[in-house]
C-alpha positions as CSV (number, residue, x, y, z in Angstrom):
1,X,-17.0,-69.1,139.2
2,X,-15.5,-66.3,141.3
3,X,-16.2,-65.6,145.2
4,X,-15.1,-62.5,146.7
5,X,-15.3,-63.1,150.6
6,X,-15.4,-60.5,152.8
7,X,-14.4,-60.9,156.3
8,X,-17.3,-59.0,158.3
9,X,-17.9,-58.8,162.0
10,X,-21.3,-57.5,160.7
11,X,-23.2,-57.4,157.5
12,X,-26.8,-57.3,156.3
13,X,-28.7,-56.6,153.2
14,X,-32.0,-54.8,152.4
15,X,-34.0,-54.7,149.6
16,X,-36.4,-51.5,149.3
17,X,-35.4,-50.0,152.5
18,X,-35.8,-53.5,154.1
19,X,-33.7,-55.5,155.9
20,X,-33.8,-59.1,154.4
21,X,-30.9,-60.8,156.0
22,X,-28.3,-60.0,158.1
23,X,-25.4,-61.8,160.0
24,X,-23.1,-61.6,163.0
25,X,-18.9,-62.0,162.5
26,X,-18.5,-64.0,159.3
27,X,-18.4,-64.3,155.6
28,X,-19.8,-62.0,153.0
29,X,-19.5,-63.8,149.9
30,X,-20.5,-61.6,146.3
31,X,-20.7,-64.7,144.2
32,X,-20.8,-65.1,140.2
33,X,-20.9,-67.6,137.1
34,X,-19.8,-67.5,133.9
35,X,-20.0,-69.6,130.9
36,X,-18.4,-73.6,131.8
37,X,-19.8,-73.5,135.2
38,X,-21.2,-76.2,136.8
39,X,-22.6,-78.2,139.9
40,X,-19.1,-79.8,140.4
41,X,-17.2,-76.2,140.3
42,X,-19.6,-74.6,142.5
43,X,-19.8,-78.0,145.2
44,X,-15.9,-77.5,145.2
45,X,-16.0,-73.7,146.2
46,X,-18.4,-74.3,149.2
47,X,-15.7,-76.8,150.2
48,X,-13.0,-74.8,149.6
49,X,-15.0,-71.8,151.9
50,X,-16.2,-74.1,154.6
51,X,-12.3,-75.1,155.1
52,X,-10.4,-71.8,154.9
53,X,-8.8,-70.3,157.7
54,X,-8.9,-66.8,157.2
55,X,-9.7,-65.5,161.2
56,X,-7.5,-64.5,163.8
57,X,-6.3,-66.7,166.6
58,X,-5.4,-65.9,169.9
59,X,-1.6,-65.1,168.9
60,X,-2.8,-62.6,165.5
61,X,-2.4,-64.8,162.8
62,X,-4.8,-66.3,159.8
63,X,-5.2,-69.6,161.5
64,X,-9.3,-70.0,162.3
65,X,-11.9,-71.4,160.2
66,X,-15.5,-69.9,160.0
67,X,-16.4,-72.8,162.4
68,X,-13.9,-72.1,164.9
69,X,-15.3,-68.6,165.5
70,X,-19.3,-70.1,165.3
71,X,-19.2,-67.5,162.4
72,X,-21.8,-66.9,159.7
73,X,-22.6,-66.5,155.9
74,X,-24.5,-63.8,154.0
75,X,-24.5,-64.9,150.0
76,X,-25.0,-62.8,147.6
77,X,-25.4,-63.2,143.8
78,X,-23.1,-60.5,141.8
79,X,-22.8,-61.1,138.2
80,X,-20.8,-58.3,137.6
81,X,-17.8,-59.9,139.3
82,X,-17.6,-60.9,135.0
83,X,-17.6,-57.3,133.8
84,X,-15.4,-56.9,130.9
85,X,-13.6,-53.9,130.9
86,X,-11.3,-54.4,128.0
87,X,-12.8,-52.0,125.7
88,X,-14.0,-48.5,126.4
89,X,-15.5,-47.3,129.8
90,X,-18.6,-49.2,130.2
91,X,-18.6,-53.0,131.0
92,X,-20.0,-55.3,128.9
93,X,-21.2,-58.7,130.6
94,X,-20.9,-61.1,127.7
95,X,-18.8,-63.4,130.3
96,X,-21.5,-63.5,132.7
97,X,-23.6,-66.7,133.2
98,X,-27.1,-66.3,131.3
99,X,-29.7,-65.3,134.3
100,X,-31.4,-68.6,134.8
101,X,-28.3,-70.7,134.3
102,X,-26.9,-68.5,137.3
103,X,-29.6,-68.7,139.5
104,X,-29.8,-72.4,138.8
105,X,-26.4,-72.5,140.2
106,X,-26.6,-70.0,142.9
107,X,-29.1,-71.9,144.6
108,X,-26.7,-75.1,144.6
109,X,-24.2,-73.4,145.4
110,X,-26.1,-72.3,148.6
111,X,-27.5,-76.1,149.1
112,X,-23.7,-77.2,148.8
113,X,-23.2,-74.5,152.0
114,X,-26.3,-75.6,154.3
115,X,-24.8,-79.7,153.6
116,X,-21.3,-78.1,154.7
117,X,-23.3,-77.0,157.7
118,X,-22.6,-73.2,157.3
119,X,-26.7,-72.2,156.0
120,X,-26.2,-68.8,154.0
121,X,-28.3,-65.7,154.5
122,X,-28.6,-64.9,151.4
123,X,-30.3,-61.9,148.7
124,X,-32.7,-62.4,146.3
125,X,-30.9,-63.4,142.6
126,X,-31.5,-60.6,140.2
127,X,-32.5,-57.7,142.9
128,X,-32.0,-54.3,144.0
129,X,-29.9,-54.9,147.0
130,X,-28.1,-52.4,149.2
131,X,-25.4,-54.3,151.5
132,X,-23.8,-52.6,154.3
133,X,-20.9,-54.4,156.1
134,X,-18.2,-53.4,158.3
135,X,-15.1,-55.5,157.0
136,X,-13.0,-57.2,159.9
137,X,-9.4,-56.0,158.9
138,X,-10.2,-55.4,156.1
139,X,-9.4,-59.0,155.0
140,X,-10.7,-59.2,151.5
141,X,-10.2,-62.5,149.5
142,X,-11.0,-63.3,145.8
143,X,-11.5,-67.2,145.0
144,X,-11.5,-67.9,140.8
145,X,-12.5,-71.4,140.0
146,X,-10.3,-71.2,136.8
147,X,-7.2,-70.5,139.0
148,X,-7.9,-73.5,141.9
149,X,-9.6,-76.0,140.1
């Protein structure tokens, strides 16, 4: 499973030239699943979110937690976090979770945030979305289950 997690003070996500969600300072998370994943891996991540401490204190430096600044999530299903670029120029996506394995998983995922009491905003698995954000920093983080679990 990997999370990329965008520090935003303002995100929001449309779908046919709609908006369908949309959040204040917080979390963009572009999340994706790939073949091994599992309840347990994707419960751990949402801890491992709802406990980082990625915001600015007073003083400048990385020390606040998403809760600490009442901040907010907007998830967002991106399987081609598992493009495979090894060979030739266009990805192949034989490392991405199978579609409804994924959404399966996405929607725990996003269970395991609303029990962590952060409720995601969130897309709509397999859609046509257009996300604009403005990124606080930028602060840009990448979390890879294989590499912290």
């Amino acid at each position: 499973m990997k999370v990329v997690i965008q520090r935003v003070l303002n995100a929001s996500l449309s779908i046919d030239q709609r908006v369908c969600s949309s959040i204040g300072k917080g979390y963009l998370l572009l999340v994706s699943f790939t073949n091994g994943d599992n309840e347990e891996i994707s419960k751990k991540m949402a801890e491992k979110i709802s406990k980082l401490r990625i915001f600015d204190d007073e003083n400048g430096k990385t020390n606040l937690s998403i809760f600490d600044v009442n901040g907010e999530i907007l998830s967002v299903s991106q399987f081609t976090l598992y493009a495979n670029l090894r060979k030739g120029n266009r990805p192949s996506f034989i490392d991405a979770l199978i579609p409804s394995e994924a959404d399966k998983l996405y929607n725990y995922f996003n269970e395991c945030l609303k029990e962590l009491n952060l409720p995601p905003k969130t897309g709509v698995f397999g859609a046509d979305m257009k996300i604009n954000l403005i990124n606080d920093g930028p602060f840009t983080v990448i979390l890879d289950s294989k590499e912290l679990f």
